[in-house]
PDB file of N, CA, C and O in Angstrom:
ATOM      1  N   UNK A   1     131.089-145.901-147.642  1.00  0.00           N
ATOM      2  CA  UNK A   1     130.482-144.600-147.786  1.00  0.00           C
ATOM      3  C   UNK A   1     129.856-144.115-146.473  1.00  0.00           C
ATOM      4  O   UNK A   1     129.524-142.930-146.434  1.00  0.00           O
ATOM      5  N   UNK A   2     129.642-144.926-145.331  1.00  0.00           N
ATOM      6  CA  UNK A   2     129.009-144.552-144.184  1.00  0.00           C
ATOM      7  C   UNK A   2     129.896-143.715-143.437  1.00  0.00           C
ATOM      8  O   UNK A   2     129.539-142.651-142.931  1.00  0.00           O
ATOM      9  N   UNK A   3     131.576-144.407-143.331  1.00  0.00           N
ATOM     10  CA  UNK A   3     132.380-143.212-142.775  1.00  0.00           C
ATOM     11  C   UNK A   3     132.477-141.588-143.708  1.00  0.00           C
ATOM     12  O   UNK A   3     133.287-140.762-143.288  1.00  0.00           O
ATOM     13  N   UNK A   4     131.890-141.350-144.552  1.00  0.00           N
ATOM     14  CA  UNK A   4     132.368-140.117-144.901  1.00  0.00           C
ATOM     15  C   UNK A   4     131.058-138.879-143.642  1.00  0.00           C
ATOM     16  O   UNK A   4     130.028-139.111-143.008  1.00  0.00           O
ATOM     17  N   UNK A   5     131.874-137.721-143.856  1.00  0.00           N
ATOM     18  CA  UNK A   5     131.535-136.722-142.739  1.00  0.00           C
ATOM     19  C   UNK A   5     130.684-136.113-143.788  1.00  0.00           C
ATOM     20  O   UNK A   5     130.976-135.917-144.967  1.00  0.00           O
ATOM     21  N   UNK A   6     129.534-135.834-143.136  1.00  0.00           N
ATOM     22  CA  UNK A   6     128.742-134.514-143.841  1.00  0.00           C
ATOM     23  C   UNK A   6     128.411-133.128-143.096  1.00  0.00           C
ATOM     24  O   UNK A   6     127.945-132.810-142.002  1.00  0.00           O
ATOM     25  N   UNK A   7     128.925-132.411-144.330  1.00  0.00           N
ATOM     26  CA  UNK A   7     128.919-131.110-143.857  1.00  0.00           C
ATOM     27  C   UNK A   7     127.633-130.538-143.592  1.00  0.00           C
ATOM     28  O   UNK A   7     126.853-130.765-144.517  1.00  0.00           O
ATOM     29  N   UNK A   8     127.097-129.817-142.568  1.00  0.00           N
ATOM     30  CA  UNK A   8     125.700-129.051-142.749  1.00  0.00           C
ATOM     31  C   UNK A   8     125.976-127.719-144.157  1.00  0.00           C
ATOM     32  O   UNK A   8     126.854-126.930-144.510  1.00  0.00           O
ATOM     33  N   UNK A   9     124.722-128.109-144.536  1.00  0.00           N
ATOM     34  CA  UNK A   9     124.953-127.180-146.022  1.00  0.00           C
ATOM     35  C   UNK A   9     124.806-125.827-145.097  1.00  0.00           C
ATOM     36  O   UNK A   9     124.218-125.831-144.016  1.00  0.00           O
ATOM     37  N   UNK A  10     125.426-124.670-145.679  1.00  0.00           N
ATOM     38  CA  UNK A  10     125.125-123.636-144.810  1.00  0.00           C
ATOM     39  C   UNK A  10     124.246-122.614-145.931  1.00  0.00           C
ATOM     40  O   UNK A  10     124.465-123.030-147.068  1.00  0.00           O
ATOM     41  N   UNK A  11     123.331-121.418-145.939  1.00  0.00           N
ATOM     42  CA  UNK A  11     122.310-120.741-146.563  1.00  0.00           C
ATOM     43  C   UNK A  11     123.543-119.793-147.556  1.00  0.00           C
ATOM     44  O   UNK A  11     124.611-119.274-147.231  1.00  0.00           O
ATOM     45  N   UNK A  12     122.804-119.872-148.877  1.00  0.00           N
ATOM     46  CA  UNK A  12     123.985-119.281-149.694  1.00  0.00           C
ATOM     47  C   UNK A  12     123.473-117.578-149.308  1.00  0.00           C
ATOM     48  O   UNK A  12     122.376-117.077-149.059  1.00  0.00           O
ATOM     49  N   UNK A  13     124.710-117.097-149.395  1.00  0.00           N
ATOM     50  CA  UNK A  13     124.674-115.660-149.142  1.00  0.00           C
ATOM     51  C   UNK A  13     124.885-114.693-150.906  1.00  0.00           C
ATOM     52  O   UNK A  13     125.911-114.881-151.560  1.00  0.00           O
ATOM     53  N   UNK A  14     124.076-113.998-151.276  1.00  0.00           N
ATOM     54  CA  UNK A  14     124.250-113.455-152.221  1.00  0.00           C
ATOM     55  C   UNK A  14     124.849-111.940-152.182  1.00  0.00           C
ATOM     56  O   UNK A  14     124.240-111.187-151.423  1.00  0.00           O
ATOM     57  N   UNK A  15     126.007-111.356-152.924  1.00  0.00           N
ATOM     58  CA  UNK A  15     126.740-110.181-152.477  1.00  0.00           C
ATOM     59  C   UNK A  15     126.188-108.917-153.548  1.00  0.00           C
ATOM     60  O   UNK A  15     126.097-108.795-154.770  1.00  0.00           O
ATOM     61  N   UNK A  16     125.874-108.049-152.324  1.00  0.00           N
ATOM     62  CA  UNK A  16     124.941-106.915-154.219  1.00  0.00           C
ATOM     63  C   UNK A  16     126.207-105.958-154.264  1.00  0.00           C
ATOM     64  O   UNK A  16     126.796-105.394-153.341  1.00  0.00           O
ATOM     65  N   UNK A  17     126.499-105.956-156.003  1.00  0.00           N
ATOM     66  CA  UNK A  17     127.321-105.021-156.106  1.00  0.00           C
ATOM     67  C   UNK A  17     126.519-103.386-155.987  1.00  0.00           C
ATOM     68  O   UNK A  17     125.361-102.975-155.914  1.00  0.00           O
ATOM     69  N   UNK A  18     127.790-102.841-156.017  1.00  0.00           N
ATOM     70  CA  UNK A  18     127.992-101.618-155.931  1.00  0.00           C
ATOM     71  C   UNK A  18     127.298-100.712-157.484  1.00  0.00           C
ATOM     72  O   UNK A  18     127.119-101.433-158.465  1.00  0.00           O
ATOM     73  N   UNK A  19     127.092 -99.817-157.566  1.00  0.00           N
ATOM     74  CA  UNK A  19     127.294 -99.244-158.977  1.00  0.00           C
ATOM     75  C   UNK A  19     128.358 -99.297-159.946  1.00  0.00           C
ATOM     76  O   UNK A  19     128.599 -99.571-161.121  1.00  0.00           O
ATOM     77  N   UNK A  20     128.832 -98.931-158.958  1.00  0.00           N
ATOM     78  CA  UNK A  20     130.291 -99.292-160.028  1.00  0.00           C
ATOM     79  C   UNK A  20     130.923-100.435-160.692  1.00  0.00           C
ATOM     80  O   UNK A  20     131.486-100.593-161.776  1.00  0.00           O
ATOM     81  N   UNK A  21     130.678-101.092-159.808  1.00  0.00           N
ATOM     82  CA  UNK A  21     130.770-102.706-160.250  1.00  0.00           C
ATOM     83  C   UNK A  21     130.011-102.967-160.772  1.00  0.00           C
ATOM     84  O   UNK A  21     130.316-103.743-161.677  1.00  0.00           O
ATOM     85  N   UNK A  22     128.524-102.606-160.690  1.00  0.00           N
ATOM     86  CA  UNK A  22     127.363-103.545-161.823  1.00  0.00           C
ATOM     87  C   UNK A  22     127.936-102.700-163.347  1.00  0.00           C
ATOM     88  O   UNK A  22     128.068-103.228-164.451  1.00  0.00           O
ATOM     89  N   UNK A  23     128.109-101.772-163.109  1.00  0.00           N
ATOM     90  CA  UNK A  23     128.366-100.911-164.283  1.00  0.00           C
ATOM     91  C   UNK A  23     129.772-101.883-165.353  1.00  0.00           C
ATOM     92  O   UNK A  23     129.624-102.280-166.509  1.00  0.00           O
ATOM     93  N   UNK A  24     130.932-102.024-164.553  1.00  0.00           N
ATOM     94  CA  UNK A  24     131.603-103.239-165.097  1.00  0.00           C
ATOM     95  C   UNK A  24     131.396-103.995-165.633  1.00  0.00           C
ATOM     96  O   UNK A  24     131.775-104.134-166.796  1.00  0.00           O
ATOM     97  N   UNK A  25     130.590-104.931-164.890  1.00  0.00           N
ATOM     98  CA  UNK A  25     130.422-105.832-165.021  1.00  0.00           C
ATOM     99  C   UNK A  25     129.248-105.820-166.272  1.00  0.00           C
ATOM    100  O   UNK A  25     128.854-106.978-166.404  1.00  0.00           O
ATOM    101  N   UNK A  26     128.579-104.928-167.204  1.00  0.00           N
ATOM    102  CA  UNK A  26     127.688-104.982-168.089  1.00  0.00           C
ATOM    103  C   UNK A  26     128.758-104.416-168.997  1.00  0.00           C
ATOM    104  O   UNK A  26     128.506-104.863-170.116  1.00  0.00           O
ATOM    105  N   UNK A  27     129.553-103.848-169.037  1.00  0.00           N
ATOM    106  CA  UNK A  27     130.481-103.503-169.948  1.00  0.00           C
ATOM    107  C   UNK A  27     131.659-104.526-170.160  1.00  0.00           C
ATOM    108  O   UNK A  27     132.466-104.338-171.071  1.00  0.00           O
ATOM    109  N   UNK A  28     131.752-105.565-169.352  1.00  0.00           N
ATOM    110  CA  UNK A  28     132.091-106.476-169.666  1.00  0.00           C
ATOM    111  C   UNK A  28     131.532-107.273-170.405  1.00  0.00           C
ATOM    112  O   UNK A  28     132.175-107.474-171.435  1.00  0.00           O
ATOM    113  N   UNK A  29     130.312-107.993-170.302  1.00  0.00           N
ATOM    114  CA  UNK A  29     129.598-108.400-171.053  1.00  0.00           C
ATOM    115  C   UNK A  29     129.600-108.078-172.379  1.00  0.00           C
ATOM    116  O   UNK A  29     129.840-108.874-173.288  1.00  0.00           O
ATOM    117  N   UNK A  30     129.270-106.639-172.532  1.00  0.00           N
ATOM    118  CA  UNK A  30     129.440-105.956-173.935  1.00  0.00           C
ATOM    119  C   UNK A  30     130.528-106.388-174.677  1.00  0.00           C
ATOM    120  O   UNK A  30     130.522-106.472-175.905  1.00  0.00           O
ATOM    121  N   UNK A  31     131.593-106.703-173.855  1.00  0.00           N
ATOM    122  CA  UNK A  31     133.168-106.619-174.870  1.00  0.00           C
ATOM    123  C   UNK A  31     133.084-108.015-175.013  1.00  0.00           C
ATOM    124  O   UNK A  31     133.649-108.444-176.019  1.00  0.00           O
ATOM    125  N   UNK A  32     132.511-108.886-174.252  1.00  0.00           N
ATOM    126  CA  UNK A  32     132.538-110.822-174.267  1.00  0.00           C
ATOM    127  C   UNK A  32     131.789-110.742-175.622  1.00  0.00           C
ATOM    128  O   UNK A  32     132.283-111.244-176.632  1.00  0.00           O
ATOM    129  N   UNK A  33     130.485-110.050-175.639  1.00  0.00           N
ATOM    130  CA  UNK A  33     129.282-110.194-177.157  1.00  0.00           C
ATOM    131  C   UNK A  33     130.275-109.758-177.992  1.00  0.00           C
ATOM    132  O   UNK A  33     130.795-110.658-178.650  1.00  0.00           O
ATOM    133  N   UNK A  34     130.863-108.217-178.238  1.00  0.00           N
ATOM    134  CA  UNK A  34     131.242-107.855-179.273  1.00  0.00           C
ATOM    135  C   UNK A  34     132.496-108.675-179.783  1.00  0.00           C
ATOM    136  O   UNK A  34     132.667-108.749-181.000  1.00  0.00           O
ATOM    137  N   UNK A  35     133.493-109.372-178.815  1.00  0.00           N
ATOM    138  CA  UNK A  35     134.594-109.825-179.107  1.00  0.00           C
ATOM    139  C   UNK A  35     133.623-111.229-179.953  1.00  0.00           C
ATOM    140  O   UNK A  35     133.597-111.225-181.184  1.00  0.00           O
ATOM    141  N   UNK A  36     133.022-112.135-179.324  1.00  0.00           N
ATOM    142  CA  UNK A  36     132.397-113.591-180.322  1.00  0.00           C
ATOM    143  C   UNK A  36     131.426-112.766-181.790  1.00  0.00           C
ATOM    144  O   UNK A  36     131.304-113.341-182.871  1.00  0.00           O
ATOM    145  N   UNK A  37     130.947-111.637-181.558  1.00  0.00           N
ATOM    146  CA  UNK A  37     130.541-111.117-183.139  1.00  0.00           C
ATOM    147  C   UNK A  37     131.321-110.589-183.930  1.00  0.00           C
ATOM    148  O   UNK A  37     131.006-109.949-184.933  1.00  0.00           O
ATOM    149  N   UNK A  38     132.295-110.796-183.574  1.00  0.00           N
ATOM    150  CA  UNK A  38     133.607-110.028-184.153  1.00  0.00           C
ATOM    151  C   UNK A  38     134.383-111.207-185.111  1.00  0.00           C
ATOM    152  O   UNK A  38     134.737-111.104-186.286  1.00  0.00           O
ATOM    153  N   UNK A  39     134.546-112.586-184.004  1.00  0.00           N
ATOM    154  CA  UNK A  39     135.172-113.877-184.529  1.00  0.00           C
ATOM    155  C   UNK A  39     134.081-114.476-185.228  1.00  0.00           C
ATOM    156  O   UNK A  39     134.518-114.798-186.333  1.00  0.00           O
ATOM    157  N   UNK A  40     132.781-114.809-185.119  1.00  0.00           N
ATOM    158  CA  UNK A  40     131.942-114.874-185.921  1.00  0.00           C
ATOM    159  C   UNK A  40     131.875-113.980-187.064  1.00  0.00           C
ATOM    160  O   UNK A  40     131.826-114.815-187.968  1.00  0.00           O
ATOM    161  N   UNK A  41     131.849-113.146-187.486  1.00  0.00           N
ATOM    162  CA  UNK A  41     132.415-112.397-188.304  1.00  0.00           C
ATOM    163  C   UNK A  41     133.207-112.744-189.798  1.00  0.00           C
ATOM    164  O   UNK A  41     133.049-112.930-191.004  1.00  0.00           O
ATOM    165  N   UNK A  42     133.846-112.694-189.066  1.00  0.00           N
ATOM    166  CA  UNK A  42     135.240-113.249-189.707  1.00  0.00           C
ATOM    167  C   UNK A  42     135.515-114.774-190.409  1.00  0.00           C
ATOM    168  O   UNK A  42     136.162-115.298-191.315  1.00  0.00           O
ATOM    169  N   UNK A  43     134.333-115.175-189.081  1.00  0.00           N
ATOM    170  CA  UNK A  43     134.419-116.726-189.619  1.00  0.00           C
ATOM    171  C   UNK A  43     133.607-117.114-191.004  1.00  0.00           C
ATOM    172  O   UNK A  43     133.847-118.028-191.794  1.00  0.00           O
ATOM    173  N   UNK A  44     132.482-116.034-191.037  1.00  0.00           N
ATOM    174  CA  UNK A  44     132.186-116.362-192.215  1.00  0.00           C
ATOM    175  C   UNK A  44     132.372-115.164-193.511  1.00  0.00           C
ATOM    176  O   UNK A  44     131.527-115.107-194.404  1.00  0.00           O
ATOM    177  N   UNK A  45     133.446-114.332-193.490  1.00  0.00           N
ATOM    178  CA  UNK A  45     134.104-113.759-194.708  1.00  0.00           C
ATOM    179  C   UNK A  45     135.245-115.254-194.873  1.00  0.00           C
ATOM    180  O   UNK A  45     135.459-115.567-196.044  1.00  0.00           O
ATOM    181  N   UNK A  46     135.731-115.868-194.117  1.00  0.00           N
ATOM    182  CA  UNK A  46     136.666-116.749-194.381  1.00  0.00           C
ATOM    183  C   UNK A  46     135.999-117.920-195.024  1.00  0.00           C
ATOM    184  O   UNK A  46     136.401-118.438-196.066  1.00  0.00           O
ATOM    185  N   UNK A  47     134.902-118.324-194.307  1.00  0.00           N
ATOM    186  CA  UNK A  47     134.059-119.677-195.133  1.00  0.00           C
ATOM    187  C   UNK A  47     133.800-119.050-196.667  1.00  0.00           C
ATOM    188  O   UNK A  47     134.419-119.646-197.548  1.00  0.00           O
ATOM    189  N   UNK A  48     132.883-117.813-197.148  1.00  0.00           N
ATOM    190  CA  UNK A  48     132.798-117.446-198.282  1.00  0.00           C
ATOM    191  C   UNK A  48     134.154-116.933-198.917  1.00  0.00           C
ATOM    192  O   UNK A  48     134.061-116.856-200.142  1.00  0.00           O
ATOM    193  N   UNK A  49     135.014-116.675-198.568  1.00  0.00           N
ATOM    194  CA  UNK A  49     136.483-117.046-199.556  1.00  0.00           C
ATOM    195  C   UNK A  49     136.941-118.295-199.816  1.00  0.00           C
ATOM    196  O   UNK A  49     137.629-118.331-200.837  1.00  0.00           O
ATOM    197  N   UNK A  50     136.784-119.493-199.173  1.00  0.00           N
ATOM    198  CA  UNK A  50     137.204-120.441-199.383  1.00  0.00           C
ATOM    199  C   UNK A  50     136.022-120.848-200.098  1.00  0.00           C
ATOM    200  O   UNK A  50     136.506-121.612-200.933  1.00  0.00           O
ATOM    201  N   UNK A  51     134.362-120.817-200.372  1.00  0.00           N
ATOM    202  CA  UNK A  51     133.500-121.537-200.742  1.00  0.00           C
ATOM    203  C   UNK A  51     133.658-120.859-202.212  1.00  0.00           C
ATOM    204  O   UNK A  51     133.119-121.528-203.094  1.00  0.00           O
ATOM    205  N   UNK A  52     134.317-119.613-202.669  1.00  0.00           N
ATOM    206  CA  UNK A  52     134.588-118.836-203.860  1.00  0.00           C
ATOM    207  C   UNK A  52     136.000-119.375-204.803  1.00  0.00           C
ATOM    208  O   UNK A  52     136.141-119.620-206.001  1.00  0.00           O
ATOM    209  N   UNK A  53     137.137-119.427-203.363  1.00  0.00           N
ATOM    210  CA  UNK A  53     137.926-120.363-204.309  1.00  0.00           C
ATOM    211  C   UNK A  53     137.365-121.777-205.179  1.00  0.00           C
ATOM    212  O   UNK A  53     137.584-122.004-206.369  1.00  0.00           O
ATOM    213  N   UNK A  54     136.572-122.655-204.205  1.00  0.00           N
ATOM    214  CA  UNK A  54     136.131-124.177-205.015  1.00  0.00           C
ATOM    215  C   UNK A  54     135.290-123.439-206.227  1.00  0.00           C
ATOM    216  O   UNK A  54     135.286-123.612-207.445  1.00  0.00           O
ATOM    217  N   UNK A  55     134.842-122.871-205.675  1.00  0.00           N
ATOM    218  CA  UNK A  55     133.759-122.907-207.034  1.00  0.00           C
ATOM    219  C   UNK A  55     134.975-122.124-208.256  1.00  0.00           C
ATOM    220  O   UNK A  55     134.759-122.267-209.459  1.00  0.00           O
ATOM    221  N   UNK A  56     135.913-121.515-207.883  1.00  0.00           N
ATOM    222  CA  UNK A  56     136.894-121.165-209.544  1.00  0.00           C
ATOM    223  C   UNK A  56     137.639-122.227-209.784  1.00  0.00           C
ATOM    224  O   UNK A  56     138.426-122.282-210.729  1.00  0.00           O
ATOM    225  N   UNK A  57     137.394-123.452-208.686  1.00  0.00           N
ATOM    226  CA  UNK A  57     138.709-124.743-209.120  1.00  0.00           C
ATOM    227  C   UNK A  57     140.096-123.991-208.849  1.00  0.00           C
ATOM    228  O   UNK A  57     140.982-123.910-209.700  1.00  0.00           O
ATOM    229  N   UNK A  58     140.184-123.418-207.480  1.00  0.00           N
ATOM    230  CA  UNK A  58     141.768-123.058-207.108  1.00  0.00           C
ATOM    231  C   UNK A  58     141.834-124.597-206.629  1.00  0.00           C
ATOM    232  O   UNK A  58     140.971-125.235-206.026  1.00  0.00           O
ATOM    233  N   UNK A  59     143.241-125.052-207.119  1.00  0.00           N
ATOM    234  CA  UNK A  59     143.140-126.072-205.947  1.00  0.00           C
ATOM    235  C   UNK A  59     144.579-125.887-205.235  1.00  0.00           C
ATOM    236  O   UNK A  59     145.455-125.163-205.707  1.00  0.00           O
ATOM    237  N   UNK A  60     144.715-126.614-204.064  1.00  0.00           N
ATOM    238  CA  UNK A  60     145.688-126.235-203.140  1.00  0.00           C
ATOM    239  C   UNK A  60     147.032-126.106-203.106  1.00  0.00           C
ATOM    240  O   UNK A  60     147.275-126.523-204.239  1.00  0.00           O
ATOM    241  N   UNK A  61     147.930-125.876-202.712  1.00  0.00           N
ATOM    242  CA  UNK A  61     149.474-125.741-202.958  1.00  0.00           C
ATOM    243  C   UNK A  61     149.693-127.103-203.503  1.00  0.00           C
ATOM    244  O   UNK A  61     149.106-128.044-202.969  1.00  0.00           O
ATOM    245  N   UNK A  62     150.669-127.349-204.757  1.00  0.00           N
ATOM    246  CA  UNK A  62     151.407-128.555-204.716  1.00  0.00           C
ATOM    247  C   UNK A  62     152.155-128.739-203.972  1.00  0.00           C
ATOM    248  O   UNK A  62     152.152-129.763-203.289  1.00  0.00           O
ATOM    249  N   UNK A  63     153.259-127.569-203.840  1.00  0.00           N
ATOM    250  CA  UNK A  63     154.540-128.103-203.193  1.00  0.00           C
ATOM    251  C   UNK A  63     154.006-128.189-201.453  1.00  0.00           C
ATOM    252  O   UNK A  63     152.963-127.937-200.849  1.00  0.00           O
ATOM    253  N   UNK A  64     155.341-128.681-201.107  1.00  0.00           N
ATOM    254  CA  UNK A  64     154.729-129.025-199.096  1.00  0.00           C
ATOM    255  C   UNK A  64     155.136-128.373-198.426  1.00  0.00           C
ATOM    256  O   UNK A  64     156.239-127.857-198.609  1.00  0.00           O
ATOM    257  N   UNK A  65     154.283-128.118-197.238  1.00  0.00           N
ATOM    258  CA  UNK A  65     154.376-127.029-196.687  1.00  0.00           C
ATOM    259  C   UNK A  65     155.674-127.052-195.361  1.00  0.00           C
ATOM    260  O   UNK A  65     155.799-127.981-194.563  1.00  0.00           O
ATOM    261  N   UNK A  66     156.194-126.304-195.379  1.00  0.00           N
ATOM    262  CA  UNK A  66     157.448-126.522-194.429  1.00  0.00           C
ATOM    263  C   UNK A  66     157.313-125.513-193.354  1.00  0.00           C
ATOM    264  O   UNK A  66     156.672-124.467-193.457  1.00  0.00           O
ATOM    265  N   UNK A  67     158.215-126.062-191.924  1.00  0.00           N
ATOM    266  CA  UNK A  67     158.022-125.286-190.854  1.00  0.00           C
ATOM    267  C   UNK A  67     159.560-124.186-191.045  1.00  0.00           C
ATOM    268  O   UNK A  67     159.774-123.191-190.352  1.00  0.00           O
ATOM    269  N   UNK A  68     160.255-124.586-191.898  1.00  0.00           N
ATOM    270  CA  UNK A  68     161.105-123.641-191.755  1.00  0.00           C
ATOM    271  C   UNK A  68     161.666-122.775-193.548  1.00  0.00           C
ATOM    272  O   UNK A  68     161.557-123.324-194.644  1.00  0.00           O
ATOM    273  N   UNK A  69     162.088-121.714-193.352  1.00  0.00           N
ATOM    274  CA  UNK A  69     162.036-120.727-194.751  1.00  0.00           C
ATOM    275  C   UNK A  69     162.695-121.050-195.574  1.00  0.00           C
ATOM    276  O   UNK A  69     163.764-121.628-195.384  1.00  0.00           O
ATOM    277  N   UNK A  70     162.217-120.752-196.725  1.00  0.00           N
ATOM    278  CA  UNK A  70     163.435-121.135-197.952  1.00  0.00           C
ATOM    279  C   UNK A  70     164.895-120.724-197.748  1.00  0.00           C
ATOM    280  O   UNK A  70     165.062-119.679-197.119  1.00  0.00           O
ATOM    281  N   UNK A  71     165.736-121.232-198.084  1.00  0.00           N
ATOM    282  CA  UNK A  71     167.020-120.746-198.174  1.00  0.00           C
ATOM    283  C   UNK A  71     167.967-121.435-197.538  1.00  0.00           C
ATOM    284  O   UNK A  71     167.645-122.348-196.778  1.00  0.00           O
ATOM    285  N   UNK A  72     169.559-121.029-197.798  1.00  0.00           N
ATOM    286  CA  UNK A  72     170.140-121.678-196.614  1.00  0.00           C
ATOM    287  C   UNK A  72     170.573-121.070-195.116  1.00  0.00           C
ATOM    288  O   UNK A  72     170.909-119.914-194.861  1.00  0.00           O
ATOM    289  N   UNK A  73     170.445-122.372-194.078  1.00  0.00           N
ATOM    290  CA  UNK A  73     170.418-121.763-192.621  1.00  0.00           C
ATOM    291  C   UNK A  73     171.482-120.730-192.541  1.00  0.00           C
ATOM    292  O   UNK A  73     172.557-120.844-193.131  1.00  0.00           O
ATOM    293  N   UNK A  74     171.039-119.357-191.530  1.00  0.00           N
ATOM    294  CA  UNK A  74     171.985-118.631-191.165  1.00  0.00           C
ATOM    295  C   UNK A  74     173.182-119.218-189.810  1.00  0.00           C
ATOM    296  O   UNK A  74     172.895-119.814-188.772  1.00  0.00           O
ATOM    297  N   UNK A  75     174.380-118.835-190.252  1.00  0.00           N
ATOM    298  CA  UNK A  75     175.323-119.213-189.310  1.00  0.00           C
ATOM    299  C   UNK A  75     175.021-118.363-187.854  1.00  0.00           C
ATOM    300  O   UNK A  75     174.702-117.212-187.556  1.00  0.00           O
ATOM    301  N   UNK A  76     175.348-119.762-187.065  1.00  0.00           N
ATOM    302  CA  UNK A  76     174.920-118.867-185.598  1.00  0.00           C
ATOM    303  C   UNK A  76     176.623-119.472-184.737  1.00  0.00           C
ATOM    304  O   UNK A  76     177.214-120.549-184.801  1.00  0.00           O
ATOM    305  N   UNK A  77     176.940-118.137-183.970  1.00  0.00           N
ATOM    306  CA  UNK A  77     177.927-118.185-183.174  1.00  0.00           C
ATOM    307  C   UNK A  77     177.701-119.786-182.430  1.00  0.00           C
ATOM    308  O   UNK A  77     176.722-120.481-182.157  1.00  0.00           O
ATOM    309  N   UNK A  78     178.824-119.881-182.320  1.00  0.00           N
ATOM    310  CA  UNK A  78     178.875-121.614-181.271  1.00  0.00           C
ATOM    311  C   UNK A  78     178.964-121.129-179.655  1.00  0.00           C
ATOM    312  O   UNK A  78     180.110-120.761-179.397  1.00  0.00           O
ATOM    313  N   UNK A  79     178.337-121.064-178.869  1.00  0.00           N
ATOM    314  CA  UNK A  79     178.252-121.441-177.432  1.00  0.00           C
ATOM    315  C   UNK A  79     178.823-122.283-176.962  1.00  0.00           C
ATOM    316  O   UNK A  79     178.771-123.400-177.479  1.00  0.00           O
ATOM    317  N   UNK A  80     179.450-122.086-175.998  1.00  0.00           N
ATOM    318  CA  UNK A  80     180.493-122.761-175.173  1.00  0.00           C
ATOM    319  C   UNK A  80     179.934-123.805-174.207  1.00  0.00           C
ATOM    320  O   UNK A  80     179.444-123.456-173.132  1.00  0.00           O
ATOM    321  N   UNK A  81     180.013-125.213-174.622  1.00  0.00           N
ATOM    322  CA  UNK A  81     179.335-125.977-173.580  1.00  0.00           C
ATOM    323  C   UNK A  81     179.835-125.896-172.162  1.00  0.00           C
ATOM    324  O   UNK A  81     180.998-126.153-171.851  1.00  0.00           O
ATOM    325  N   UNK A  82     178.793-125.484-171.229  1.00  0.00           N
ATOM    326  CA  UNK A  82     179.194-125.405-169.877  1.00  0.00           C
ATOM    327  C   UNK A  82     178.730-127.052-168.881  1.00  0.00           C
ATOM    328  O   UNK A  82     177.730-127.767-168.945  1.00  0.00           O
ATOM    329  N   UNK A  83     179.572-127.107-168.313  1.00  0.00           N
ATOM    330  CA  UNK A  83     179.575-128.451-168.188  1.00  0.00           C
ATOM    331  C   UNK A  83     180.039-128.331-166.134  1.00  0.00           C
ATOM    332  O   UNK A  83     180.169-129.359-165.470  1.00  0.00           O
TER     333      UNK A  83
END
């Protein structure tokens, strides 16, 4: 650890915005709050639908859940292996 180089710390420089930019930059903010009260929100109309299903005794799908749709696959043209 003795060979490592140390840098002289140099004095932090602070940059003042403009109007226009502070102005941004608080209307940014605004949309960061409103966007997490928005998902908060939501998060709890979703907890009280699900805390409404238990209490009627829905209980969950029997059948299993699949990544692909009922039915049978659609035919797809064959591509020509290029080789």
């Amino acid at each position: 650890m003795t060979n490592q180089v140390q840098k002289a710390e140099e004095p932090l420089e602070i940059e003042k915005l403009g109007p226009g930019a502070t102005i941004l930059e608080i209307f940014h903010g605004i949309g960061i709050a409103l966007g997490l009260s928005l998902l908060w929100t939501l998060e709890a109309i979703r907890n009280r639908f699900f805390r409404a299903l238990d209490r009627m005794n829905v209980g969950s799908r029997t059948r299993r859940g699949s990544a692909f749709p009922p039915g049978r696959p659609r035919k797809r043209a064959q591509v020509a292996a290029r080789h």
